[in-house]
Structure formats: C-alpha cells, structure tokens
matplotlib code that plots the C-alpha trace (Angstrom):
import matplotlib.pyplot as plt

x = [-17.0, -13.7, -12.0, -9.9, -7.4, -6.7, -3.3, -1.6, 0.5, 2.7, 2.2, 2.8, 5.6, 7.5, 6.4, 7.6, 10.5, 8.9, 8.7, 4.7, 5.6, 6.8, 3.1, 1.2, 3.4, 2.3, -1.1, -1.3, 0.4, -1.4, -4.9, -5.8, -4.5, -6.6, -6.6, -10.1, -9.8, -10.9, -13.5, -10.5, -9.3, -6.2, -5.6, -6.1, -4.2, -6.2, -4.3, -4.7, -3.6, 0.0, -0.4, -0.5, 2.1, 4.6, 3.9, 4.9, 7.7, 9.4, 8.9, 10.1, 12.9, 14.0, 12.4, 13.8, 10.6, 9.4, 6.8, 4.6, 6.0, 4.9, 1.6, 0.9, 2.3, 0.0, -3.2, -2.3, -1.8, -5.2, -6.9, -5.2, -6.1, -9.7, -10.1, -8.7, -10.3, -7.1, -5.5, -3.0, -0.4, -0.7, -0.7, 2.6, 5.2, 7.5, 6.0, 9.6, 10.1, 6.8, 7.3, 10.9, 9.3, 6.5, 9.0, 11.1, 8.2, 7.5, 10.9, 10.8, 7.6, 9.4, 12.4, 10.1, 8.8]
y = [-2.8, -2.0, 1.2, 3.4, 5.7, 8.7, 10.7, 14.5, 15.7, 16.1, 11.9, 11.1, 13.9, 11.8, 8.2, 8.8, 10.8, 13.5, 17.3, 18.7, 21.4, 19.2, 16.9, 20.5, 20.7, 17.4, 18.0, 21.0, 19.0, 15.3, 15.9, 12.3, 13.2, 15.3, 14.5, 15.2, 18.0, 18.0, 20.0, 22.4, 22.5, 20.7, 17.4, 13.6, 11.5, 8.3, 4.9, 5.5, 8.8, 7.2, 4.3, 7.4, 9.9, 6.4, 6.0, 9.4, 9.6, 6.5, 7.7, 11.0, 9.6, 5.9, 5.8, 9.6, 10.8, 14.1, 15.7, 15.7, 12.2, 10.7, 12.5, 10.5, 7.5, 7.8, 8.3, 4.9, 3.1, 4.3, 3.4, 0.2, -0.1, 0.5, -1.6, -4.8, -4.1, -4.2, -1.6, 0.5, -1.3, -4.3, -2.8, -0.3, -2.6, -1.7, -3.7, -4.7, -6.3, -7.7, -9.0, -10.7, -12.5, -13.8, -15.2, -16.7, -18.6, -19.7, -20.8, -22.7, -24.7, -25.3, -26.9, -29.3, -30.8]
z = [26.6, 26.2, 28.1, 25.7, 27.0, 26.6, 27.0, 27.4, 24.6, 27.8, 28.1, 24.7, 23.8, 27.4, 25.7, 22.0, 22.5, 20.6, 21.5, 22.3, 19.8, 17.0, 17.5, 17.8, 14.1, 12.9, 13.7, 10.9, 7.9, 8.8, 8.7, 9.8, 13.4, 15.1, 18.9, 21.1, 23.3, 26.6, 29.0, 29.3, 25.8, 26.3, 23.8, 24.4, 22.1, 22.0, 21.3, 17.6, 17.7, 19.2, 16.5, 13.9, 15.4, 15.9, 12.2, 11.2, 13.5, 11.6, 8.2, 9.0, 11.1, 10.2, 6.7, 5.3, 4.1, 3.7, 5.0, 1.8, 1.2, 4.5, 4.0, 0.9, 2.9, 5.6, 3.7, 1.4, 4.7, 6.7, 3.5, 3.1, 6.8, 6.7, 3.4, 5.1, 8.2, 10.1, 12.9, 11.2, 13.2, 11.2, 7.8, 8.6, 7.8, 4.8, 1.9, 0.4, 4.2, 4.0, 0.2, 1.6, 4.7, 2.3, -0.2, 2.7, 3.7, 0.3, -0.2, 3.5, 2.2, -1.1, 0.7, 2.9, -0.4]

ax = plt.figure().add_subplot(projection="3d")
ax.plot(x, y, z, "-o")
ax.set_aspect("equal")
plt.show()
C-alpha cells in the first residue's frame, strides 16, 4: 500500500512560493481543491491538492488567465484527467505545445523514410 502524504498550508505556501492567504483564496473560487482538515482543524494538502494549486498557479501566473478562465481550465483538465485515466500532471501540458511536439515527431519519422 502506498503512503500518501500530507502537508501544512504553512508547507506548501514555503514549497510553491505561494502566500497561505492567497491558497485559503483559491480554495473559495476552485471548488475541486478542497484540502482534508485535520483532528485540529487545520488543512492537509495531499499530493494532488499541490498537483492542483501548481496548476492554477501557472495559469494564473505564466499562462495570464483569469480567475473564471482558469476555472473553466481546470475543470476541462480534471475531466480530461479522469476520462483517460491519467494523473492531472500528465494531462496539464498546453495542448498547442503538445500538438507541436506530436507533429515534430511525425515529421522525424517522415524524414527516416
């Protein structure tokens, strides 16, 4: 059985980069993340929890989303996510970068014929 761990918004705020008050923010507009809370009450982001709030963070951040843009975003992607099967690490990759690394390697096998 495999051991998942589990992390203080204190952890995760110090591990992304992110301020606690900012996740506590992102909590309220994304419903997907929605950390356990503890004996005490405090949260524990689990390892998908991070996966999500890294996902967020770069399409607020890198990608210029908005909030209610990433939302929609998001939800395609977990959907996408459970539909294949897949962790939503593999499916978060920008498609028009995934469409160009596919057509590179069609165009590589094209040039070895």
């Amino acid at each position: 059985m495999v051991e998942e761990h589990f992390y203080t918004i204190t952890q995760v705020a110090r591990m992304l980069r992110i301020k606690p008050h900012v996740l506590r923010y992102w909590e309220k507009e994304f419903s997907w993340l929605r950390p356990r809370k503890n004996s005490a009450g405090r949260r524990i982001y689990s390892e998908h929890d991070i996966e999500l709030i890294t996902l967020i963070a770069r399409l607020l951040h890198k990608e210029g989303y908005s909030i209610a843009g990433a939302r929609r975003r998001v939800g395609k992607l977990l959907a996408l996510s459970n539909q294949l099967q897949l962790p939503l690490s593999e499916v978060q990759t920008n498609p028009l970068e995934r469409f160009k690394q596919e057509l590179e390697e069609i165009l590589k096998m094209l040039e070895r014929k």
